[in-house]
C-alpha positions as CSV (number, residue, x, y, z in Angstrom):
1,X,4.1,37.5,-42.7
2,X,7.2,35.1,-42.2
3,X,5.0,32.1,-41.4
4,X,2.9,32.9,-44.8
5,X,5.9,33.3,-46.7
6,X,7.3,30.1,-45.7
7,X,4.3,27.6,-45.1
8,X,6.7,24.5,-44.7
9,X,8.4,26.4,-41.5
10,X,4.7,26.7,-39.7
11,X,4.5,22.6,-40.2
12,X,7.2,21.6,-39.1
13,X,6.7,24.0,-35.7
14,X,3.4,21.9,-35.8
15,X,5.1,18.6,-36.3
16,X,7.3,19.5,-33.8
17,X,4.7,21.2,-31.2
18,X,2.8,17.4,-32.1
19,X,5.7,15.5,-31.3
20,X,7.1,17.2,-27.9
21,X,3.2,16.5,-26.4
22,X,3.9,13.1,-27.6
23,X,6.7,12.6,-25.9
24,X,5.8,14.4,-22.9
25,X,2.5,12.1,-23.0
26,X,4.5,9.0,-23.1
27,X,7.2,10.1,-20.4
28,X,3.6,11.0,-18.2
29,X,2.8,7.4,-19.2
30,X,6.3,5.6,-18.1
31,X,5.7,7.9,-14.3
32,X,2.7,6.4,-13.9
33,X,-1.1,7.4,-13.3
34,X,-1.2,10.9,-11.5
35,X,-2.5,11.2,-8.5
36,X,-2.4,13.6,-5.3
37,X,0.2,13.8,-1.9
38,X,-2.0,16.6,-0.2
39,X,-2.5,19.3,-2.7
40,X,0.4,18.2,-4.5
41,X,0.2,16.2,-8.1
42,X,2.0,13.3,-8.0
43,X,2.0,9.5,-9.8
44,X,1.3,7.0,-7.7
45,X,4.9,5.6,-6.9
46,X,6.1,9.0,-5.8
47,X,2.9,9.0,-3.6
48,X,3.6,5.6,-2.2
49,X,7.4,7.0,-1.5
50,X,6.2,10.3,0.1
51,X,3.7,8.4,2.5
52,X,6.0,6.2,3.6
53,X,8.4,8.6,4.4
54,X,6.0,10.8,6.4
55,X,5.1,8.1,8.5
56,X,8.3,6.8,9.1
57,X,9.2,10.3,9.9
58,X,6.5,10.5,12.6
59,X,6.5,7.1,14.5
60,X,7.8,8.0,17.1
61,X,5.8,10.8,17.9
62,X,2.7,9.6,16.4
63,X,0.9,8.6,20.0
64,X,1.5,12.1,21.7
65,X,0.8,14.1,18.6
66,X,-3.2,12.2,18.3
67,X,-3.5,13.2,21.2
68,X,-2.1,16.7,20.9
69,X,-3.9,17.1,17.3
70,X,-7.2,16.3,18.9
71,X,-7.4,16.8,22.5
72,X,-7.8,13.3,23.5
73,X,-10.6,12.5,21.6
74,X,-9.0,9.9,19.2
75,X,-9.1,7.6,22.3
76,X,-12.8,7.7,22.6
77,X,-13.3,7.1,18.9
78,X,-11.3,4.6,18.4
79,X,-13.2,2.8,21.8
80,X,-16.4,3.6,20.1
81,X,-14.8,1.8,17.0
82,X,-14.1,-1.6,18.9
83,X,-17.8,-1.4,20.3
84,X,-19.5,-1.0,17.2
85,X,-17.5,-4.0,16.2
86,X,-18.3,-6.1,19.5
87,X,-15.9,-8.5,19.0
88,X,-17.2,-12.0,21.1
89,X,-14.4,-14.7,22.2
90,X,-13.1,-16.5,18.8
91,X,-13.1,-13.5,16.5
92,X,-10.3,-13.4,14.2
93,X,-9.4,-9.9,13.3
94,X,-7.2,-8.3,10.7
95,X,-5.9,-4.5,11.9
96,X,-4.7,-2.7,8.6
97,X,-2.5,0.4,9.3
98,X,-2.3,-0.2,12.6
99,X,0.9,-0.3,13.5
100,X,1.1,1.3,16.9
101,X,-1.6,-1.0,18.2
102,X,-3.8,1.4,19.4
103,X,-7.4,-0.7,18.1
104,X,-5.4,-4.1,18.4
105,X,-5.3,-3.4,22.3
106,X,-8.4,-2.3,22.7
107,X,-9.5,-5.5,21.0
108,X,-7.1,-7.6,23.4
109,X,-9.4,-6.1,25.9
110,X,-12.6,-5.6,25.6
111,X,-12.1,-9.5,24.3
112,X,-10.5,-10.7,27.9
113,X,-13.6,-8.6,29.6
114,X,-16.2,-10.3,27.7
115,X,-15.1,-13.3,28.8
116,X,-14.8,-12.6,32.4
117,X,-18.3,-11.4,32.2
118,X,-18.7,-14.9,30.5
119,X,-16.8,-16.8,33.0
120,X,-18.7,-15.2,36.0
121,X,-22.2,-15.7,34.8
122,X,-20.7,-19.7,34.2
123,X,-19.9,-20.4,38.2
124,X,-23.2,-18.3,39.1
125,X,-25.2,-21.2,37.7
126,X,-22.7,-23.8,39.4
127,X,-23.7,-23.2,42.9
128,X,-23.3,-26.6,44.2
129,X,-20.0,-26.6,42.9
130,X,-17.1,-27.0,45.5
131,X,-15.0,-24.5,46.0
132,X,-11.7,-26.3,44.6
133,X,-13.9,-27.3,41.3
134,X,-15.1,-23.7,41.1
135,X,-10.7,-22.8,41.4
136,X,-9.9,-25.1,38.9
137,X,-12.9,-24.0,36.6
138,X,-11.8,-20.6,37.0
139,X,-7.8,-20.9,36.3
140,X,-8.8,-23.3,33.5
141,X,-11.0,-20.4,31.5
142,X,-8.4,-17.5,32.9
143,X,-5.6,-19.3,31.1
144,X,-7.6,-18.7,28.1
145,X,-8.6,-14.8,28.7
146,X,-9.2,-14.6,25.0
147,X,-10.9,-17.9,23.8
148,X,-9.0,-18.1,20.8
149,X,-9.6,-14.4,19.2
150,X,-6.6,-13.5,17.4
151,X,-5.9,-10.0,16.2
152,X,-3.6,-9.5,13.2
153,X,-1.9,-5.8,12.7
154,X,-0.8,-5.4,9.5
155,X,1.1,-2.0,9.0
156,X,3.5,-1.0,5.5
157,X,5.1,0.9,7.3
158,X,8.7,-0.9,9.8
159,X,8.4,1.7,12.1
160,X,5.2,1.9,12.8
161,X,5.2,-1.4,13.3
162,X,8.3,-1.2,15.7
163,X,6.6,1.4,17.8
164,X,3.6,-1.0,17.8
165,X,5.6,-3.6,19.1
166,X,7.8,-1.9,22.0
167,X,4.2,-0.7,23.3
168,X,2.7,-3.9,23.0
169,X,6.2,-5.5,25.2
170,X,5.5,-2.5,27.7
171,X,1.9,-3.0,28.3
172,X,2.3,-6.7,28.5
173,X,0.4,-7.5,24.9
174,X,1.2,-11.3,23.7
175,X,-1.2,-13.5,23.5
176,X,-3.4,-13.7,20.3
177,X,-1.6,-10.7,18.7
178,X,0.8,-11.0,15.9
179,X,2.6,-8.5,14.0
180,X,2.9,-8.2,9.8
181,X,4.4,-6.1,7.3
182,X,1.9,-5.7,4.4
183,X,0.4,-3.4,1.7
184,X,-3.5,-2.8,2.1
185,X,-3.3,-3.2,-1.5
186,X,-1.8,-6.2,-1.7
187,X,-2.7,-8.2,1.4
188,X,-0.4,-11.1,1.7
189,X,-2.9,-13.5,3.3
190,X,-5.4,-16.0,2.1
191,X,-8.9,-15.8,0.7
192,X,-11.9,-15.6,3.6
193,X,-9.5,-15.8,6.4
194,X,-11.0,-13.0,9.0
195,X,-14.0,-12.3,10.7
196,X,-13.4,-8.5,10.8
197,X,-11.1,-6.2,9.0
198,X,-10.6,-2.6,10.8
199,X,-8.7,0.3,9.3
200,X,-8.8,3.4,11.7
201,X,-7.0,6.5,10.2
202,X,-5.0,4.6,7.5
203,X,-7.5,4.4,4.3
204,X,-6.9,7.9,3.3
205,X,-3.4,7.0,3.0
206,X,-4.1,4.5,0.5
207,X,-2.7,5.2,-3.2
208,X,-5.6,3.3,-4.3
209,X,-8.8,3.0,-1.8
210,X,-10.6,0.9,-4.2
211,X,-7.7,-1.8,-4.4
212,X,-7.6,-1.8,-0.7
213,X,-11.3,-2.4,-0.4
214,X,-11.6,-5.6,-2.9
215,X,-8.6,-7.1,-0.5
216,X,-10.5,-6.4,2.7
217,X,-13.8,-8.1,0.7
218,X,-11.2,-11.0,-0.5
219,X,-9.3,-11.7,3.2
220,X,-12.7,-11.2,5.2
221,X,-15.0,-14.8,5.2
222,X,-18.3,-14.8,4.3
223,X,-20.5,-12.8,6.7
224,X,-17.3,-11.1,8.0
225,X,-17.7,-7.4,8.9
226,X,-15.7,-4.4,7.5
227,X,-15.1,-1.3,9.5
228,X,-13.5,1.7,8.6
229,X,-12.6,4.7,10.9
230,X,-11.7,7.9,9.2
231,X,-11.3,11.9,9.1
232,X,-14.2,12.4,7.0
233,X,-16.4,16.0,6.3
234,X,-17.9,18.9,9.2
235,X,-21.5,19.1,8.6
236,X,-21.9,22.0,10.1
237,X,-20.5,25.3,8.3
238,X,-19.4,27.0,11.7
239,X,-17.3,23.7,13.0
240,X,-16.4,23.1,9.5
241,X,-14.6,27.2,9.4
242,X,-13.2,26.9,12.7
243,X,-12.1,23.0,12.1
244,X,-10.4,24.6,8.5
245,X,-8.8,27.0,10.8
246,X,-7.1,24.8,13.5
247,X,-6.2,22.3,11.1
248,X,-4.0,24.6,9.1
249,X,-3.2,27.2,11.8
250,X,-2.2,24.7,14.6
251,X,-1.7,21.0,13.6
252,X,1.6,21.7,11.5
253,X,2.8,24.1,14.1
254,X,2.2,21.2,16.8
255,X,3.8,18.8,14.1
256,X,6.7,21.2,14.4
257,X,7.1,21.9,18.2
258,X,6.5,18.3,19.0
259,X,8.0,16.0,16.1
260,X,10.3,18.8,14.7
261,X,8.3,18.2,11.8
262,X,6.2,20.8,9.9
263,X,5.8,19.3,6.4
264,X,4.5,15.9,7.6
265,X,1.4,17.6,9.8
266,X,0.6,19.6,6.9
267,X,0.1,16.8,4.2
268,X,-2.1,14.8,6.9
269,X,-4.1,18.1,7.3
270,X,-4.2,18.0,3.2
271,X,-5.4,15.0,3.4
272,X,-8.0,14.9,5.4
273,X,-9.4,17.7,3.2
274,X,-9.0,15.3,-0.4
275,X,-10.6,12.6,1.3
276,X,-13.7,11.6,-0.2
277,X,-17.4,12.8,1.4
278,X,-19.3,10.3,3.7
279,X,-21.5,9.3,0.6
280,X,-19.1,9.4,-1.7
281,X,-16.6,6.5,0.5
282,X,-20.2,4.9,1.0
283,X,-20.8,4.2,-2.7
284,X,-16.9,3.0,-3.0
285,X,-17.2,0.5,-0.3
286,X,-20.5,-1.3,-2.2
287,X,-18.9,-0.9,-5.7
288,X,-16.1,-3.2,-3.5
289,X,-19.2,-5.9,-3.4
290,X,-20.1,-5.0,0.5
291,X,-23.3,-5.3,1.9
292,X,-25.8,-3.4,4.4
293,X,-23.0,-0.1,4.0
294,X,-23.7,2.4,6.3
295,X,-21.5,5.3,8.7
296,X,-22.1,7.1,12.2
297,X,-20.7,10.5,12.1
298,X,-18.6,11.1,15.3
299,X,-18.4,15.2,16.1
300,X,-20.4,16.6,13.2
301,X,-18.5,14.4,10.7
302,X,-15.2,15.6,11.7
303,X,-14.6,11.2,12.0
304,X,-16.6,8.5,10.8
305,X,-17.4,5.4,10.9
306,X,-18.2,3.1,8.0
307,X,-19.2,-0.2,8.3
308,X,-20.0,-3.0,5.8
309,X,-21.0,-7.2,5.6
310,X,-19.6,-9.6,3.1
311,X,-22.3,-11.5,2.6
C-alpha cells in the first residue's frame, strides 16, 4: 500500500537495486574472471596465489606422499610416460611442472641406456678392431652417455624446484639437465625450440589449460610431440565409488599424518574431480592446433595419457 502511495520511493529502491548490481558487476570485473580452487569459486589471481601456496606447502613431502597417495603406482606410470615418449639420443625436452625431477631422471636414463645398447651393437660389428681402439672407442662414446639430449624442467613453483635440485645433486644428475623458473602460461623460451614437451600431474593445476597448451604448440618444433600425464576419470562405476571414497576418506588424512597438512590433500583430491573427461582434454588439446591426439587410460582411467604432434 506504501509503495502505491508513493511510486517515486519504489524507483528509486529500483535505481538503487540497478546500481548496487552495477557496482558489484564491475568490482567482479576489477577481481578478475571467476574460476575454481577445488570446489571453491575463485578469480584466477586468487587461484594462481592459492596453488602456489599449496605446493610450496608440500614440497617437501611431495615424493613420499605420491607414493603414499597411490601405493607406488605413480612410479610405474610415470615410466610408462617416458616409454611412450621413447626419447632416442639428441632429443631436446622441455619438463613443465616438474620440479622434483621425477620424469627428467627417468629421461636422463632411459637416454644413457639407449645408448649403451647403441654403443654395444657399434663394437659388435668392429670385430677386427684391437682391443686398445675398441677402449678408446668405448671411453670416447661413454663420455657422451647422453649424445646431446638435454632435458629442460621448468617448474613455477621455487620450491619445487629446490627439492628437484637437492635430488638431482644426491642421485648424481648433471649432465644435460637444467633447471628454470617459469609459468606454463607464459613460457619464457623461444618459438620451436623442443622436440618434446611432457607435463605429468601439473596441467590440472593450470589457471588456464588452454593458454598452457598454445605455449607447448609455440615452444615444441615442427613434428615435436606433446605428452600429457594426468588424474583423469574411472570408467568403471565400482572403481570410480571406491576411488571417490579413498580420495576423500584417506588422501587428506595422509596429507595430514604425513605433511601436517590437511587442506592441501583435499584441494588436489578436488581437483582431480574438476578436471576435464578424457574426451573433453582431447578436444582442448586439437583446438591448441595438435595433431594425431589421442590417450591410453592407465587403471580404468584413474591416469591418462594424452599425446599429440605438431605438425
Amino acid at each position: 500500500a506504501a509503495a502505491g502511495l508513493c511510486p517515486c520511493r519504489t524507483l528509486l529502491a529500483r535505481r538503487g537495486g540497478a546500481l548496487r548490481a552495477l557496482c558489484g558487476s564491475v568490482r567482479g570485473l576489477a577481481a578478475g574472471p571467476e574460476t575454481h580452487f577445488g570446489f571453491q569459486t575463485v578469480t584466477e589471481e586468487e587461484r594462481r596465489e592459492k596453488i602456489y601456496q599449496v605446493f610450496e606447502s608440500v614440497a617437501k613431502k611431495y615424493d613420499v606422499m605420491n607414493d603414499s597417495m597411490t601405493l607406488g603406482i605413480h612410479r610405474v606410470w610415470k615410466d610408462i610416460l617416458v616409454h611412450k615418449m621413447n626419447p632416442s639420443p639428441g632429443t631436446l625436452l622441455l619438463d613443465v611442472a616438474g620440479g622434483t625431477g621425477d620424469i627428467a631422471f627417468r629421461f636422463i636414463n632411459y637416454v644413457r641406456s639407449v645408448r649403451e645398447r647403441q654403443l654395444q651393437r657399434k663394437l659388435r660389428h668392429h670385430q677386427n678392431l684391437s682391443w686398445q681402439e675398441i677402449s678408446e672407442s668405448y671411453q670416447e662414446d661413454k663420455s657422451k652417455s647422453l649424445g646431446d639430449s638435454q632435458v629442460v624442467v621448468c617448474d613455477i613453483n621455487k620450491e619445487m624446484l629446490k627439492v628437484g635440485k637437492q635430488k638431482a645433486q644426491h642421485l648424481g644428475y648433471s649432465e644435460g639437465l637444467s633447471w628454470v623458473l617459469g609459468n606454463a602460461e607464459e613460457l619464457p623460451f623461444d618459438d620451436d625450440m623442443f622436440d618434446v614437451y611432457t607435463i605429468a600431474f601439473g596441467i590440472r593445476n593450470v589457471t588456464r589449460i588452454d593458454l598452457a597448451l598454445q605455449e607447448a604448440y609455440r615452444v615444441l618444433k615442427p613434428g615435436g610431440r606433446f605428452l600429457c600425464l594426468e588424474f583423469s576419470h574411472v570408467n568403471n562405476p565400482l572403481l570410480s565409488r571406491l576411488y571417490d571414497l579413498y580420495s576423500f576418506q584417506v588422501i587428506p588424512v595422509l596429507g595430514e599424518v604425513i605433511a601436517g597438512d590437511w587442506k592441501s590433500y583435499q584441494y588436489l583430491v578436488e581437483s582431480i574431480r574438476r578436471f576435464p573427461p578424457q574426451e573433453e582434454l582431447k578436444a582442448m588439446i586439437e583446438d591448441a592446433g595438435f595433431f594425431k591426439v589421442d590417450y591410453q587410460n592407465l587403471n580404468s582411467g584413474i591416469v591418462a595419457i594424452h599425446s599429440g604432434f605438431k605438425l
